[in-house]
LUMSETOR-950543 format. One record per residue: residue in one letter; x, y, z of N, C-alpha, C in turn. Coordinates in Angstrom, 2 decimals, always signed. Example, Ala and Ser with C-alpha at 12.3 -4.5 7.8 and 13.67 -1.06 7.14 Angstrom:
<pts>
+------+---------+---------+---------+---------+---------+---------+---------+---------+---------+
: code :     nc1 :     nc2 :     nc3 :    cac1 :    cac2 :    cac3 :     cc1 :     cc2 :     cc3 :
+------+---------+---------+---------+---------+---------+---------+---------+---------+---------+
:    A :  +13.19 :   -5.69 :   +7.80 :  +12.30 :   -4.50 :   +7.80 :  +13.20 :   -3.30 :   +7.80 :
:    S :  +12.85 :   -2.25 :   +7.08 :  +13.67 :   -1.06 :   +7.14 :  +12.90 :   +0.03 :   +7.87 :
+------+---------+---------+---------+---------+---------+---------+---------+---------+---------+
</pts>
This chain:
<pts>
+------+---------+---------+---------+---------+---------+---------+---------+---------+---------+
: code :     nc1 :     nc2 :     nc3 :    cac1 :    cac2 :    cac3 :     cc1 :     cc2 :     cc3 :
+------+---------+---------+---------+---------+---------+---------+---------+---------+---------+
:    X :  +10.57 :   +9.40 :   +6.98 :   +9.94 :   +8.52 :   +7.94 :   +8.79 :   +7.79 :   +7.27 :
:    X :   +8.99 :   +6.75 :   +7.70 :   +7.65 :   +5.74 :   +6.82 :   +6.79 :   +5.53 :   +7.72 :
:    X :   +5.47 :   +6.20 :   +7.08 :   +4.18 :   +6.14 :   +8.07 :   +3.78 :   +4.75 :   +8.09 :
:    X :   +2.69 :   +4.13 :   +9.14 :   +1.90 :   +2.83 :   +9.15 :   +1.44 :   +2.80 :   +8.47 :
:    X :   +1.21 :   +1.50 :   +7.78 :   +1.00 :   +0.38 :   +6.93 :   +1.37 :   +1.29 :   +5.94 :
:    X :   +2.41 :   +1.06 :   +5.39 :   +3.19 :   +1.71 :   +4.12 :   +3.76 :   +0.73 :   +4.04 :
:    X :   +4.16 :   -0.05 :   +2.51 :   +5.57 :   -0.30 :   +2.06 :   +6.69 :   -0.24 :   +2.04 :
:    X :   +7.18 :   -0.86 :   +2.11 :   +8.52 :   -0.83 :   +2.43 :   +9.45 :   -1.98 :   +1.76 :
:    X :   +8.68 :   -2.52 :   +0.85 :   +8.93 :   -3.90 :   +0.08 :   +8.74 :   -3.41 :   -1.54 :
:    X :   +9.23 :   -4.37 :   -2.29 :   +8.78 :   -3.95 :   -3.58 :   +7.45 :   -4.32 :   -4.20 :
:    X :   +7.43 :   -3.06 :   -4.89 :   +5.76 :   -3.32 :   -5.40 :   +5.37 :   -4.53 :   -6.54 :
:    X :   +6.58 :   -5.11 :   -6.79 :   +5.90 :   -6.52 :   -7.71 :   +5.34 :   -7.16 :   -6.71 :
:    X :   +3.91 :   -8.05 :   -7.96 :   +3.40 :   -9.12 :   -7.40 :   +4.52 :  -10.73 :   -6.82 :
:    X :   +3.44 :  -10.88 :   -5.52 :   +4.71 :  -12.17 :   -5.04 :   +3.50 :  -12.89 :   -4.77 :
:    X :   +4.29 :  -14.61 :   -4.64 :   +2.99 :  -15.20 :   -4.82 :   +2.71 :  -15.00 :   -3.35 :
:    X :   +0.79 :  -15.50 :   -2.86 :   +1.03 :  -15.65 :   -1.13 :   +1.68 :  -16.74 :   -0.60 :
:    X :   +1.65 :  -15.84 :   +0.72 :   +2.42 :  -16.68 :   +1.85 :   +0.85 :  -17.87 :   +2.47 :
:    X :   +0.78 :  -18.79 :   +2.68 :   -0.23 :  -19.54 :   +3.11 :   -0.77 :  -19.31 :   +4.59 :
:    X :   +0.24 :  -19.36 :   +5.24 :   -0.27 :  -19.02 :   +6.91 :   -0.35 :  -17.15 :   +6.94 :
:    X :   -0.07 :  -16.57 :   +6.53 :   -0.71 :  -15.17 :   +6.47 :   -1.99 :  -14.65 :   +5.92 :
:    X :   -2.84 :  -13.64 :   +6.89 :   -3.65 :  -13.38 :   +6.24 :   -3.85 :  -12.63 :   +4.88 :
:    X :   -4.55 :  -12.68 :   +4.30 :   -4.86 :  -12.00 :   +3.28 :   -6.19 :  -10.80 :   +3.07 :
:    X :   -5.67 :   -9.48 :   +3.11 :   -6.52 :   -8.27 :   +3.26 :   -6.73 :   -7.27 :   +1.93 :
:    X :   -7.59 :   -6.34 :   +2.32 :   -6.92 :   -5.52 :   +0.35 :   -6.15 :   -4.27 :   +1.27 :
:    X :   -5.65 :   -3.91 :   +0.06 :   -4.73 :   -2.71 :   +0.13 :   -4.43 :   -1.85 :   -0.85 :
:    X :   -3.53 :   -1.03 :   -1.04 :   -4.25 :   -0.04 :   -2.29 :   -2.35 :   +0.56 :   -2.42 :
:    X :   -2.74 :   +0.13 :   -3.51 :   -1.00 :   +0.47 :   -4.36 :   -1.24 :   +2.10 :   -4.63 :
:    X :   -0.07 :   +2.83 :   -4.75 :   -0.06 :   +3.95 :   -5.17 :   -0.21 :   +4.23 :   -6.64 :
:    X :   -0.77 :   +4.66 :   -7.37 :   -0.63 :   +4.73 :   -8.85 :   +0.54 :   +5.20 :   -9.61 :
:    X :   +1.09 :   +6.32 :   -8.50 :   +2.40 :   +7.23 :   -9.56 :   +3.67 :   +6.53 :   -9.77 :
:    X :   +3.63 :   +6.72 :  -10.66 :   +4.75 :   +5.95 :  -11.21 :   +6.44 :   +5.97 :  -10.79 :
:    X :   +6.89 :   +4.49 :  -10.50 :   +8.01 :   +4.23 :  -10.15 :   +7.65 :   +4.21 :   -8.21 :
:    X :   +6.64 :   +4.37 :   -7.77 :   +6.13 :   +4.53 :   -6.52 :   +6.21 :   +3.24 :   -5.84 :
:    X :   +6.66 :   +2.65 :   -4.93 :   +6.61 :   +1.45 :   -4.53 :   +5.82 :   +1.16 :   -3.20 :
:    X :   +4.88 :   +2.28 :   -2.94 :   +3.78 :   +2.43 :   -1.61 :   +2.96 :   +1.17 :   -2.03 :
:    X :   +2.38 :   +0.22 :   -0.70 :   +1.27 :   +0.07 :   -0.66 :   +0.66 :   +0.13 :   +0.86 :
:    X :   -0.71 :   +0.24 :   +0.89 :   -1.09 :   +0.66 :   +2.17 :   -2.16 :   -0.01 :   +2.56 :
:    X :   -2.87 :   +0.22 :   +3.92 :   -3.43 :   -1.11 :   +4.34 :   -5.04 :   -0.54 :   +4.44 :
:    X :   -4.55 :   +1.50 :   +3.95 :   -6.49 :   +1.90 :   +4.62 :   -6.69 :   +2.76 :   +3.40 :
:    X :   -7.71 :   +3.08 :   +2.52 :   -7.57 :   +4.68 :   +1.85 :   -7.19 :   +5.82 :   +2.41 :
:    X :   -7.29 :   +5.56 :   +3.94 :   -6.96 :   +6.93 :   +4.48 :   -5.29 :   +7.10 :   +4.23 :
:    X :   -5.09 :   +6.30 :   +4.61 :   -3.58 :   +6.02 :   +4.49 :   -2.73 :   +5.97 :   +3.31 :
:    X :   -3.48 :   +5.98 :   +1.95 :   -3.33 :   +5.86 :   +0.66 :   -3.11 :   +7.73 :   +0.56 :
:    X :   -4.41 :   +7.82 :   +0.84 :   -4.60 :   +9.47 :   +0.28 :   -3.29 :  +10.43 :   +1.33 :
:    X :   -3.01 :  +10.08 :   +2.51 :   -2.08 :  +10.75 :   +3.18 :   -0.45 :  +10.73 :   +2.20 :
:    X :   -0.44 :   +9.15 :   +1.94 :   +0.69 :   +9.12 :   +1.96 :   +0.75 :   +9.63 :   -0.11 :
:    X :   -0.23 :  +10.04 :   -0.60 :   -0.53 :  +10.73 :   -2.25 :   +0.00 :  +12.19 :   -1.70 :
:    X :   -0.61 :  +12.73 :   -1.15 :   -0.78 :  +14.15 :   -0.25 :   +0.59 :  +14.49 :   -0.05 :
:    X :   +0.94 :  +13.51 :   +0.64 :   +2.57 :  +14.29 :   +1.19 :   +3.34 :  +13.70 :   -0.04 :
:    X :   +3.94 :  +13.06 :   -0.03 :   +4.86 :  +12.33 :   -1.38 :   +4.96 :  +13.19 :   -2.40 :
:    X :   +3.25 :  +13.02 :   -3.00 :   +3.23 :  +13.51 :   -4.72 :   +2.39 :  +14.68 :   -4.72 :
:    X :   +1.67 :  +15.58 :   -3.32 :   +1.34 :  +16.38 :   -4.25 :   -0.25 :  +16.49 :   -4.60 :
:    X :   -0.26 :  +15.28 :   -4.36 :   -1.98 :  +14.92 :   -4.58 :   -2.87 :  +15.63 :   -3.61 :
:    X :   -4.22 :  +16.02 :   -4.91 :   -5.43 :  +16.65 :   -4.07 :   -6.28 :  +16.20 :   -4.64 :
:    X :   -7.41 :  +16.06 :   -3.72 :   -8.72 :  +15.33 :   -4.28 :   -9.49 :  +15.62 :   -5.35 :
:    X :   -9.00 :  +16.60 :   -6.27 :  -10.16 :  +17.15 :   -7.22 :   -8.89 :  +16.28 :   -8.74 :
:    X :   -7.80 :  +15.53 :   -8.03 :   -6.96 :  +15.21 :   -8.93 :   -7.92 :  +13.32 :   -9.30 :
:    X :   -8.45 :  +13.06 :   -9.02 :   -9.27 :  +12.28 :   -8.42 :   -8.44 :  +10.65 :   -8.16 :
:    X :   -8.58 :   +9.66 :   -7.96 :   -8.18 :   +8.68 :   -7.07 :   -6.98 :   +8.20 :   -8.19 :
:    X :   -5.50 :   +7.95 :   -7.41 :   -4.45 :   +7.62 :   -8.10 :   -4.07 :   +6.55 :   -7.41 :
:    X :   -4.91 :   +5.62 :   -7.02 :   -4.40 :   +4.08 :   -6.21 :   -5.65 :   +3.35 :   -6.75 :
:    X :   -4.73 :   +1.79 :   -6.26 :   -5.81 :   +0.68 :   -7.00 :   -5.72 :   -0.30 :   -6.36 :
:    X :   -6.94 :   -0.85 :   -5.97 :   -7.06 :   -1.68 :   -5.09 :   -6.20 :   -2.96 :   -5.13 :
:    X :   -6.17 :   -3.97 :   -4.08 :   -5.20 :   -4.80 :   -4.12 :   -5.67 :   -5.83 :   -3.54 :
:    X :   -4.44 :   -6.90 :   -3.64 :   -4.79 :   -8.09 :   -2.19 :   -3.32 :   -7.65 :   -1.62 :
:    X :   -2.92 :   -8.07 :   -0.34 :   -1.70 :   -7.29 :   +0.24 :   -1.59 :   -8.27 :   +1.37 :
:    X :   -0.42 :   -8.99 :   +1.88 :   +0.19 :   -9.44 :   +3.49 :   +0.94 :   -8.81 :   +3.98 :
:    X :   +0.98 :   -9.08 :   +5.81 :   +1.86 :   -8.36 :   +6.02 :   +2.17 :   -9.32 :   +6.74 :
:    X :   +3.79 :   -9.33 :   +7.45 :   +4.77 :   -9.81 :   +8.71 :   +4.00 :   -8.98 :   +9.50 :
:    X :   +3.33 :   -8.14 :  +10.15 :   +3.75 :   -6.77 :  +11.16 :   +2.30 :   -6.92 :  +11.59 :
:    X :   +2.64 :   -5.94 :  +13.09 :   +1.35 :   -6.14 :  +13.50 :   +0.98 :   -4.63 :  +13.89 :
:    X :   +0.13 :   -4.06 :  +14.46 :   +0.46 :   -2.87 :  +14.89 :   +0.29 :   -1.42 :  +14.54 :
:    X :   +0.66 :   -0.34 :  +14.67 :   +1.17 :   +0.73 :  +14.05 :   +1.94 :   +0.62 :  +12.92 :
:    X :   +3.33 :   -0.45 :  +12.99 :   +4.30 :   -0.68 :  +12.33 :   +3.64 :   -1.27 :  +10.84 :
:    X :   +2.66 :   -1.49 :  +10.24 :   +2.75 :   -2.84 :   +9.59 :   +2.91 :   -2.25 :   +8.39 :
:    X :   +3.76 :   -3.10 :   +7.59 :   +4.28 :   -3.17 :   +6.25 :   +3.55 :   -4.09 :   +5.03 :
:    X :   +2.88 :   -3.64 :   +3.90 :   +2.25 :   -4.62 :   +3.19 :   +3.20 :   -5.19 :   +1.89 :
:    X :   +2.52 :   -6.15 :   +1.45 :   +3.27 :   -6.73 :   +0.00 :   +2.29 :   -6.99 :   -0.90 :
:    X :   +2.26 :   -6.99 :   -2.17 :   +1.43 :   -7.07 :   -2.75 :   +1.51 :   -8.48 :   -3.15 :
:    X :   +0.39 :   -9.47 :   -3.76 :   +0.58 :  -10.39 :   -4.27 :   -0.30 :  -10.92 :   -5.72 :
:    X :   -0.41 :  -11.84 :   -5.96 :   -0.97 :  -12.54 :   -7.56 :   -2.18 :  -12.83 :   -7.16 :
:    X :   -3.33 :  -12.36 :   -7.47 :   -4.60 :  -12.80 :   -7.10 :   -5.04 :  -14.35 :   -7.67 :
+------+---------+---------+---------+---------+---------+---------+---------+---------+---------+
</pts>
C-alpha cells in the first residue's frame, strides 16, 4: 500500500510543469528507491518501514523541488530540474 505523498512515478529529474505548483520534497537516498515525499515525516516513515531505517542511522533523503497532479491524502510527487 502506498502511503500519502509517496511516489509513485519515477525518480528521474523531469522538467516542470508551468501551471503546477512547485514545493520541496525529499527523495529517498537508498538505492534503486524511487520514493519521493512531500513532509520529513513522511520521508522517515516511509525509510522505517521499507528499509529498515533508524535514526541513529542518520538522514538518508535529500531535499528536492517536487509537483504533484493530486490533492489530498492521495498526493503523488515528481521530482524535477532545478
Amino acid at each position: 500500500m502506498v502511503k500519502a505523498k509517496e511516489l509513485v512515478y519515477s525518480r528521474n529529474r523531469v522538467s516542470p510543469i508551468s501551471y503546477l505548483k512547485i514545493v520541496i520534497g525529499y527523495i529517498c537516498g537508498y538505492v534503486e528507491c524511487e520514493t519521493v515525499c512531500g513532509t520529513v515525516d513522511t520521508v522517515k516513515e516511509h525509510c522505517k518501514r521499507d528499509h529498515g531505517w533508524k535514526a541513529k542511522d542518520g538522514n538518508c533523503w535529500v531535499e528536492t523541488w517536487a509537483q504533484t497532479f493530486f490533492q489530498g491524502n492521495d498526493r503523488r510527487y515528481v521530482n524535477y530540474i532545478k
